[in-house]
N, C-alpha and C positions, 0 to 999 in steps of 0.2 A: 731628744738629742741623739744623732746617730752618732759615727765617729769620722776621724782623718783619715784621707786617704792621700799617699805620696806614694810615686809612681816614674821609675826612673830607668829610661833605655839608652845605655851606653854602648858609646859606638866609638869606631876610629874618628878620626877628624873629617866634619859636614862641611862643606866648601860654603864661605860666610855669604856667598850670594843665595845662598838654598835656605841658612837658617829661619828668616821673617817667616817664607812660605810655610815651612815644617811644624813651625810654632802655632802659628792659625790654623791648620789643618790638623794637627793635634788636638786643639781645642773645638775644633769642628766636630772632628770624631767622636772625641768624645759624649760631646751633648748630644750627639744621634744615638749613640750607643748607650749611653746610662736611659733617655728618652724610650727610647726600644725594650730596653729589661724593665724596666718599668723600677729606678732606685732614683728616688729623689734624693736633690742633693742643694748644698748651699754652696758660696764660695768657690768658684774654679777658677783656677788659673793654670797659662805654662810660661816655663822659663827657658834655660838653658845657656848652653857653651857650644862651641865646635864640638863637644869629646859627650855631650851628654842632652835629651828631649827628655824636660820634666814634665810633670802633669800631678799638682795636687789642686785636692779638694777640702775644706775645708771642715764641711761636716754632709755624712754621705749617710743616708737611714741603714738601719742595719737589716733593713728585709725587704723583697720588693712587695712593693703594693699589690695589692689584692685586684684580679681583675673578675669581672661580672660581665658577660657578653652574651646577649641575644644574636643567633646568628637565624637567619631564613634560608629555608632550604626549597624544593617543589612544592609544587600546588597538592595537593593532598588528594585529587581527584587522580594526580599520577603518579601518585606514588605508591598506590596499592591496587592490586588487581580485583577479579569480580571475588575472589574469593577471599579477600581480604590479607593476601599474603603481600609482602615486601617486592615493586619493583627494582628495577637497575637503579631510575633513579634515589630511592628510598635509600637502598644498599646502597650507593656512591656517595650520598651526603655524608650518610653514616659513618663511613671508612672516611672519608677525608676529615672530619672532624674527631675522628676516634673516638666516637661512640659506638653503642649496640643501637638498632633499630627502636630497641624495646625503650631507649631514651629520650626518643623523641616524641615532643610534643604537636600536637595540630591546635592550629592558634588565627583567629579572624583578621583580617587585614582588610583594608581596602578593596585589595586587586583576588580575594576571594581568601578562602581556607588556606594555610600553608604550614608545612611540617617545620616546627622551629626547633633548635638545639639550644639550650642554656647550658653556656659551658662558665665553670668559676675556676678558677687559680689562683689558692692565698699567697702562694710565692714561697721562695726559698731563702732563706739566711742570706743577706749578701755576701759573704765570706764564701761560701759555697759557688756563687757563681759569676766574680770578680776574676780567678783565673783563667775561666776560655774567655770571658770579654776583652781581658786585657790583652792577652794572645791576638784576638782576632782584630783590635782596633793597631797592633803593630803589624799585623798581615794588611791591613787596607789602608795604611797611610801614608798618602800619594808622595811621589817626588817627581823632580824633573828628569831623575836619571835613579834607577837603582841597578845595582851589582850582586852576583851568588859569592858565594866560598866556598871553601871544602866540597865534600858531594855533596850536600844538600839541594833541592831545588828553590827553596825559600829564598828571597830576593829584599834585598830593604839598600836607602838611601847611602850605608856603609857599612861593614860587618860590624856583628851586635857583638858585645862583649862582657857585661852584665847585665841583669835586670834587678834593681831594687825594687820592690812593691808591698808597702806596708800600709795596712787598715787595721786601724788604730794600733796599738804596739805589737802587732802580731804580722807575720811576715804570711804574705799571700801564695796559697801554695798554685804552682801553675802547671800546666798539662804537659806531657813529656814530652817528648824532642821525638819527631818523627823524620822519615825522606822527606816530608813538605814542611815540616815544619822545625826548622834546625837552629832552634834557639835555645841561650844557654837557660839552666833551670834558675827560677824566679829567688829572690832572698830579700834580706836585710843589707846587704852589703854597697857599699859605692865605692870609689875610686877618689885621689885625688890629682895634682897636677902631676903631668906624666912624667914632668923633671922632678920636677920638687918635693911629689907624696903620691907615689906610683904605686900605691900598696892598699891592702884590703881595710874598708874601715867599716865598722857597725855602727849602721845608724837603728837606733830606738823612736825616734820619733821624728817630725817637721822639725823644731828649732835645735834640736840636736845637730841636723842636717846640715845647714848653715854654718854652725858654729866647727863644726868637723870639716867641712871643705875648706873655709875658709882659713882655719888652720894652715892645712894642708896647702896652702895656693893657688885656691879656688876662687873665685866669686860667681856665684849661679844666676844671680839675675842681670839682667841687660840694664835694665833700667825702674827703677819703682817710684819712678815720680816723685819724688822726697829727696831728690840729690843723693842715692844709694845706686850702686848698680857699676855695671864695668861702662858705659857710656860716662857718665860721671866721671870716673873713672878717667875714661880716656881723655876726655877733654880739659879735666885739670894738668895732668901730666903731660898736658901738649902746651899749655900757657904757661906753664912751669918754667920750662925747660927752652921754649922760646924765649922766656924773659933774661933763662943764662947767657941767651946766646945774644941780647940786646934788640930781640926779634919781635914777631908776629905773624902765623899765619896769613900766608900769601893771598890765597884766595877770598872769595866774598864768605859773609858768613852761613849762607845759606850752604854753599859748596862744603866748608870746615864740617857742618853739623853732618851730611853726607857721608861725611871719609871718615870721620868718628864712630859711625854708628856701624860700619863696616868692617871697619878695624875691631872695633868690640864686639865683634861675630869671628874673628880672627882667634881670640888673645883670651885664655882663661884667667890669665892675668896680666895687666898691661904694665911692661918694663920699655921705659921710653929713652933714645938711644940717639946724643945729639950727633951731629956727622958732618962734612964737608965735601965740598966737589971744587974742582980745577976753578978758580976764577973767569979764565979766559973764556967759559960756557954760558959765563952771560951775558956775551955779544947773539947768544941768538933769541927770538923774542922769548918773551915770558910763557907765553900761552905754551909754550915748547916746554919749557922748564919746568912748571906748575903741571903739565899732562903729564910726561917723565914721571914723576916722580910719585904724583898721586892716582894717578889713571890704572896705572904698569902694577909701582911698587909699593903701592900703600902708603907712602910715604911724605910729609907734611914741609912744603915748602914755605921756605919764611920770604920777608921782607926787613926794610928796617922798621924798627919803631916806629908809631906816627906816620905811617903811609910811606913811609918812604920806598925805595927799588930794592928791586928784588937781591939778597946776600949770598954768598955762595954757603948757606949753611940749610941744614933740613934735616928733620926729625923722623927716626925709622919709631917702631912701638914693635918692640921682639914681646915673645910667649915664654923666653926663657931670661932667666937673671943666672948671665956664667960667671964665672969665679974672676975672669978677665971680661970685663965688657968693652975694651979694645977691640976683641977679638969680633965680637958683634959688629961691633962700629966701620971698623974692616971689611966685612962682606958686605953691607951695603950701599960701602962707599963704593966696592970693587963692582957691582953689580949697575950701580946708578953713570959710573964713569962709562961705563961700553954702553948700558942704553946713549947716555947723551952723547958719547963720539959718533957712534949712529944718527944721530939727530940731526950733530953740526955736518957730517959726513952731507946728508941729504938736502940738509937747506944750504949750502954753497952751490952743490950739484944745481935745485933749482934755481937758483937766483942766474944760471947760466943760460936759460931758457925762456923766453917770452912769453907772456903768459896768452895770448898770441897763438903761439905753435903748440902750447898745450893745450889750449880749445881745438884747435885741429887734429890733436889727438884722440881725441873722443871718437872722432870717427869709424875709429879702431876697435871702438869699445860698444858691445851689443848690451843693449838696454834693454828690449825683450826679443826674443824671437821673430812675434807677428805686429810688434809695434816699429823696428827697424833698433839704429843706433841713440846710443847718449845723443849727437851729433844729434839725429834727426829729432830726437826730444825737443831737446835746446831751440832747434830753430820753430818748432811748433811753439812754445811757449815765450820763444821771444816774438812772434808774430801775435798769440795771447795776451802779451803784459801791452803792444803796441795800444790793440783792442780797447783793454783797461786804461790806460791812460787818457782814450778820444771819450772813454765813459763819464771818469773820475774827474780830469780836470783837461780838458777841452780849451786848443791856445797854448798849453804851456809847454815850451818849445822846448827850454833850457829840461823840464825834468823828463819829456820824451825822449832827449839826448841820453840822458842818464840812466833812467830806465832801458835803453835800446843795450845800451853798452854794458850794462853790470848783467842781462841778463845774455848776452851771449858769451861771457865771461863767470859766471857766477858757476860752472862747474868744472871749468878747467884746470882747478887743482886736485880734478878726481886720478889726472893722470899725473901728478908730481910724485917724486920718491918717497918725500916727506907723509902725504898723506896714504901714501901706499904701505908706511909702513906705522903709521899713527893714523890710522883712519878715524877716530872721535874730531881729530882736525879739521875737517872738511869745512871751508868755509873762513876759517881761522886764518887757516894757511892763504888763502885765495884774497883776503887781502891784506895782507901784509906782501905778497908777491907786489899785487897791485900801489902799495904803498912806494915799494922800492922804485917801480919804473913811473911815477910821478903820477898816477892817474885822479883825476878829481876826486876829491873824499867824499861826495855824493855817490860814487861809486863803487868804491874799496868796501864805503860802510855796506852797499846794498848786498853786495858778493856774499858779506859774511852777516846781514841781520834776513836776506832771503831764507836762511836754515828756523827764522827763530819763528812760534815758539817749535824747539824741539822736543818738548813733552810737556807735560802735567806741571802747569806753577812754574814753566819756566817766563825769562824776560820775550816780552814782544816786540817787533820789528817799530822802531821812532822813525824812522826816515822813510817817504813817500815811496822812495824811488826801492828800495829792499821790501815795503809790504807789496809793492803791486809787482813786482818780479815772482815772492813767494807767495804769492797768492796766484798769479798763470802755471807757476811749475806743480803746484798741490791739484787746479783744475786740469790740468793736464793728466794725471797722475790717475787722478778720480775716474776721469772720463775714458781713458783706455784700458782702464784694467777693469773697469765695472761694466764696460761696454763689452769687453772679452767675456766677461758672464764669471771675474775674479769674486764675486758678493763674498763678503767677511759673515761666518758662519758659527753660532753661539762664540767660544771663547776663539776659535781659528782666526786669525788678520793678517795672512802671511806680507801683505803689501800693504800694511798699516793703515790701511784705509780711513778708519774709523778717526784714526789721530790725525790724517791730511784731514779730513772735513771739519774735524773739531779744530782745526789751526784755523782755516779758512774763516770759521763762525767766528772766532775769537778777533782775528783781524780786523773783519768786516766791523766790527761792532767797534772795536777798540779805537779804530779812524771814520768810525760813522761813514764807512761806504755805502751808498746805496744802491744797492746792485739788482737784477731778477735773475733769481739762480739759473732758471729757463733758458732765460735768452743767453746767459755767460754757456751754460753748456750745448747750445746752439753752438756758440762760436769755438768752443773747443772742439769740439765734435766734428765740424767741418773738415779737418785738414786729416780724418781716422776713417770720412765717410766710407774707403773702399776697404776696410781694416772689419768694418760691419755686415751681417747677411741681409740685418733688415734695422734701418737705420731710424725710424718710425720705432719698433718695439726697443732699441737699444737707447734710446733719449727717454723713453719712457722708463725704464729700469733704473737710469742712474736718476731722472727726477726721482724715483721712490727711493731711494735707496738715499737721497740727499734731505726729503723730505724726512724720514727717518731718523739722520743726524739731526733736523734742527726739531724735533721732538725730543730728541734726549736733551740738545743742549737746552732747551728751555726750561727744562722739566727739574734739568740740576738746579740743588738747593730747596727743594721740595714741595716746588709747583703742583697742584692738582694737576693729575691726569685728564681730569672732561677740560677744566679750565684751557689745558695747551692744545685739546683737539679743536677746543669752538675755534679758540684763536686761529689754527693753523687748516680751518676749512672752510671760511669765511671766505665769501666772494666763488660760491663755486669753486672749492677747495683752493684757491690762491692764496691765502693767507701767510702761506710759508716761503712764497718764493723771498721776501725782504725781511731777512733775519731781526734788523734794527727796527723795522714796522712792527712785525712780530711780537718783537721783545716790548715794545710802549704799550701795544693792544692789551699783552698779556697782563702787566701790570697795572691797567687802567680797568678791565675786566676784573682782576684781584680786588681793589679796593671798592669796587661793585659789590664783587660777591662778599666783602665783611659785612656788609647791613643786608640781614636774611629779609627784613620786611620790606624792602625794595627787589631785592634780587630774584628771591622767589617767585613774587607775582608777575614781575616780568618776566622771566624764563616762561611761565606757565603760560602768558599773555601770546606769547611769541611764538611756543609750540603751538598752538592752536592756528594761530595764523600759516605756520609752515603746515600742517598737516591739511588745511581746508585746499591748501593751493598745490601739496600733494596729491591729494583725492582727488581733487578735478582735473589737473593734469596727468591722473590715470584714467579718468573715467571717459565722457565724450565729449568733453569741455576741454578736449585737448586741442585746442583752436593758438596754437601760433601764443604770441606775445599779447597780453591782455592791453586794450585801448581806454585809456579812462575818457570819458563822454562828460565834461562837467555839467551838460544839460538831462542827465539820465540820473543827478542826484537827487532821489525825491524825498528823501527823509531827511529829517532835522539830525540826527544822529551819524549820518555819513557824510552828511552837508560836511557836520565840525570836524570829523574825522578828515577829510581831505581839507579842509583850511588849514587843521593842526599837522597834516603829514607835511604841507609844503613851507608853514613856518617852521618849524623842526627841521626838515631835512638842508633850509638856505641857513639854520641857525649851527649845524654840523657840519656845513661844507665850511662856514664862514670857520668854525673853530679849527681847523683842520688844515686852513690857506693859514694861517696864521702861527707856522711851525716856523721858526728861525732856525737858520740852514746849520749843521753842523751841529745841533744840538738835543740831545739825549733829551735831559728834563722838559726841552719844550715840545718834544715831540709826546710825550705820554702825559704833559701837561692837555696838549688840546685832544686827546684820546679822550681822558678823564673827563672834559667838558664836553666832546658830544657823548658821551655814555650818559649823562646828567639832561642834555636834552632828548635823550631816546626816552631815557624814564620816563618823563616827562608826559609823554603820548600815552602813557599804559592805559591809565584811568579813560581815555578817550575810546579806546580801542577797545575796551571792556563795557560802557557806555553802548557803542556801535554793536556788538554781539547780544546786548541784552536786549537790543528795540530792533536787529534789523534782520532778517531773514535772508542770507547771503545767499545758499541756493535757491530763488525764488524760480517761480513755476513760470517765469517771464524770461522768456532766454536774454533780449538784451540787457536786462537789470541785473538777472545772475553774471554775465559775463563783464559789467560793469563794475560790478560791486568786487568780482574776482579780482580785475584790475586795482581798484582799491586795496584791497590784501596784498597782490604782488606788491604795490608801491610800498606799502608797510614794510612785507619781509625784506624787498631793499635796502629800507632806511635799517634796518634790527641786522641785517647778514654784513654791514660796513665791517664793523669791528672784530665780529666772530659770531658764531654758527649754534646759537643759542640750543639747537636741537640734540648738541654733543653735551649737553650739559647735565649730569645727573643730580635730581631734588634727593632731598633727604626724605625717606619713607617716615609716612607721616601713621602715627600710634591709633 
């Protein structure tokens, strides 16, 4: 058993959008860094507040482990000269391992004689060397922003202002404060709320800790899964306090748990603080009211009970409990009333405007440099959504209407007041504009579900006419900034690329479009041809780079790696451009690969096949397309092989015709049945290699029989590309 370690760097107030980050990469750190000194450990976690990044462990060895390393060094033949003395190389091993020459050993290997060093290290006391570690894991842990103070040149997420750090009851002594390194000295001490218990408190161990903040008006953890934590926390004391007020939480509940979880990155302790706004503010829409309040101010918009409309009542969550909480109640109200006269300010403003002249506004507005204006956007992607529509549903007049209109309209509230100055509105605003001057609600909805989804788990676009608009403006998007040579680079995505394609995949799938990615960026691409140097390598880029997205999306939820390559190289790498194809293949393929004693032997059956038809189409049998000669069949063995290739491959086409339009399950329903008659052929085609001599010494038979193979890899490349498939190494 080793002991606790509790671990605590107090700082000014961490802005609650940095906390999650801080927290993760605290605990990152740290497991690189105890992994590196070599102290095993049990138990790690972190917590914290705005004012404090903890880091305990649970039970951490009290010594590092012992290391034993064979290291190799030169060849032994150079490393001593004719006289037996020490070369450069000999000496340079020596010195960089901090040995004497006289330490090393000459030791056989493989690749001949070589001078080895065995070097050991029982280790040191962990107490002994928890101080620079812990120093160095607050020198390297990242933020999105850090600040200096004082002289020092040391830099951290907000000035440090104690450090607790205690293994097991003894306080960890830490390395002095240097010009680089200007942090305060290490102790037993914490802090508690700045209002409430702003003074020095000795902690002796972890549950002491707890029980001493919390005192003080504290609560350290966010959440621990057992209904404990300031999340808890905050979402009782918002149903609380709504139920005073005859309310409810305005928003959906997904939104509520959101601004919960943000606010208790806020709030060392959460003091919830009911309030009021002018009635007459809500004449303007809700989406106004509910951004206001909870977007800006943290602040939790009700309704009536039972769904009813929105009340002029809303819940602020203060970090202090003042002696008067009028006074609280006061500044929020004072704060929430000028946002929303702003609001109402702006939405009367637009509603004077057509939405009309604010698409004509855009023209104003430069979208990129060498792509032209928003303006010129709009009209390439409304001539795109044209496209999709003669794709998608061919004849229908009335949603080509709709679609034409929602998408030369659909960013014309980028130039309203409203959204100029609530820019998360975008979209929101655009139709509710559209609502007021009477426009068909096939359109109003498209304006504002063409945004959707706009990130990870949110709602996707129900109405035709909103996903085929956002789906021209995301291709649009794709295609000129990936054609500019914008490629999203490890974490870098400044033009969110990766999220337009993953919207795109999600659509397509979610309304069963059946699209060819090729051919859609064909058509986007035309109207950018002169925007390109070479417009050949620039279609080629953005296919890889599309092909790329629907590799991750497939792969999400834990898809084998070879599994999504066969899929997605299937047909001479085609397999990717029909996401929906894609995705049945893959899963028809999965349920393949659970029964090893089928799958294995035809992977194996198949490779063989691809590599015989490889090797000849390197060798001199590189003859064009192979002819099959059904009078050139002279064995019993290829006889049945080509009888069985052509009932099999009419028995896969027939499963295959047999997909009912619009429908998921039946499309990886008839996947799953020709993968069941592929099988099927294996035993045949194993048969055929054990009696037949493929490359025979008779050119027309060999080049017959080749034919025969290609028809095979045919019928085996339909579904996916068997040769991406890796077997399990066999014992």
């Amino acid at each position: 058993m080793g002991k606790e370690l509790l671990f605590e760097i107090g700082t000014e107030e961490i802005p609650s959008i940095y906390m999650p980050g801080m927290l993760a990469a605290l605990k990152d750190g740290a497991e690189a860094a105890f992994a590196e000194a070599r102290l095993e450990y049990q138990g790690l976690e972190t917590f914290g507040t705005p004012r404090r990044l903890v880091l305990h462990v649970a039970d951490m060895a009290e010594r590092q482990k012992p290391l034993q390393e064979e290291i190799l060094g030169p060849p032994v033949k150079n490393a001593f000269d004719e006289d037996g003395n020490p070369t450069k190389a000999a000496l340079g091993f020596a010195r960089t391992n901090g040995a004497d020459v006289s330490e090393l050993k000459a030791v056989d290997t493989p690749k001949g004689a070589r001078l080895m060093y065995f070097r050991e290290d029982l280790g040191n006391e962990t107490k002994a060397v928890l101080g620079s570690l812990l120093t160095r894991l607050i020198q390297e842990l990242p933020s999105p922003k850090s600040m200096r103070w004082g002289a020092g040149k040391f830099s951290f997420v907000r000035p440090v202002q104690w450090i607790l750090a205690l293994y097991g009851q003894e306080s960890v002594e830490g390395p002095a404060s240097s010009e680089d390194v200007s942090l305060p000295p290490f102790g037993s001490g914490t802090y508690g709320h700045r209002f409430h218990g702003n003074k020095r408190l000795n902690i002796n161990n972890y549950q002491e800790y707890f029980h001493v903040l919390r005192d003080n008006i504290v609560e350290p953890i966010v959440d621990d899964g057992r209904g404990g934590g300031r999340i808890p926390m905050v979402r009782a004391s918002i149903l609380e306090t709504a139920e005073s007020q005859d309310g409810e939480p305005a928003a959906d509940a997904e939104a509520v748990e959101r601004l919960v979880e943000k606010v208790a990155h806020l709030v060392e302790w959460p003091f919830p603080v009911a309030c009021r706004f002018d009635e007459k503010f809500l004449d303007l829409p809700n989406e106004v009211i509910i951004s206001t309040l909870e977007a800006h101010q943290r602040c939790f918009a009700l309704k009536k009970k039972g769904g009813g409309r929105l009340i002029p009542s809303f819940i602020g969550v203060s970090n202090t409990r003042a002696k008067d909480m009028s006074v609280v109640r006061k500044g929020y109200e004072r704060v929430v009333r000028a946002r929303l006269e702003d609001a109402d300010f702006y939405w009367r403003q637009d509603l004077e405007t057509p939405l009309d002249d604010m698409a004509n506004g855009l023209k104003g507005v430069v979208y990129h440099p060498r792509l032209g204006t928003s303006w010129d956007k709009v009209e390439r992607f409304r001539r795109l959504s044209a496209w999709l529509c003669e794709k998608l549903a061919p004849g229908d007049g009335a949603l080509a209407k709709a679609v034409d209109e929602a998408a030369s309209l659909c960013k014309a509230d980028l130039t309203s007041g409203m959204v100029y100055e609530f820019p998360e509105l975008q979209g929101v605003m655009g139709r509710r504009y559209a609502e007021r001057e009477g426009r068909d609600e096939a359109v109003s909805r498209a304006i504002y579900e063409h945004y959707l989804p706009r990130g990870e788990g949110d709602d996707l676009p129900e109405g035709l006419a909103g996903a085929i608009v956002g789906l021209a403006d995301r291709m649009d998007t794709i295609v000129g900034m990936v054609g500019l040579g914008y490629l999203p680079s490890g974490s870098e995505d400044p033009y969110a690329l990766r999220r337009a394609a993953n919207a795109v995949l999600l659509i397509l799938e979610h309304k069963f479009f059946r699209l060819s990615l090729p051919e859609w960026v064909e058509a986007a691409s035309a109207p950018l041809e002169d925007k390109f140097k070479d417009r050949g390598e620039t279609i080629e880029r953005i296919s890889g780079f599309l092909r790329n997205r629907v590799s991750a999306y497939l792969s999400r939820g834990g898809a084998r790696g070879d599994l999504v390559e066969a899929v997605l190289s299937a047909g001479d790498d085609s397999g990717w451009r029909d996401v929906i194809d894609a995705r049945a293949r893959l899963r028809a393929l999965e349920r393949l690969a659970s029964s090893e004693e089928t799958f294995e032997p035809l992977t194996t059956t198949f490779k063989r096949v691809s590599n015989i038809i490889r090797q000849a189409n390197e060798s001199a049998e590189r003859d064009a397309a192979y002819k099959l000669d059904p009078q050139l069949l002279v064995d019993e063995a290829e006889k049945r092989l080509n009888a069985s290739l052509g009932e099999v491959s009419e028995a896969v086409k027939e499963s295959l015709a047999n997909v009912r339009a619009g429908d998921t399950a039946s499309l990886e329903k008839a996947y799953v049945s020709a993968n069941t008659f592929i099988a099927e052929i294996r035993p045949v085609v194993d048969d055929f290699f054990d009696e037949v001599m493929v490359m025979s010494d008779d050119a027309a038979l060999r080049k017959n029989r080749l034919a025969l193979m290609a028809g095979v890899g045919a019928l085996f490349s339909t579904n996916a590309d068997f040769t991406k498939i890796q077997l399990k190494a066999t014992k």
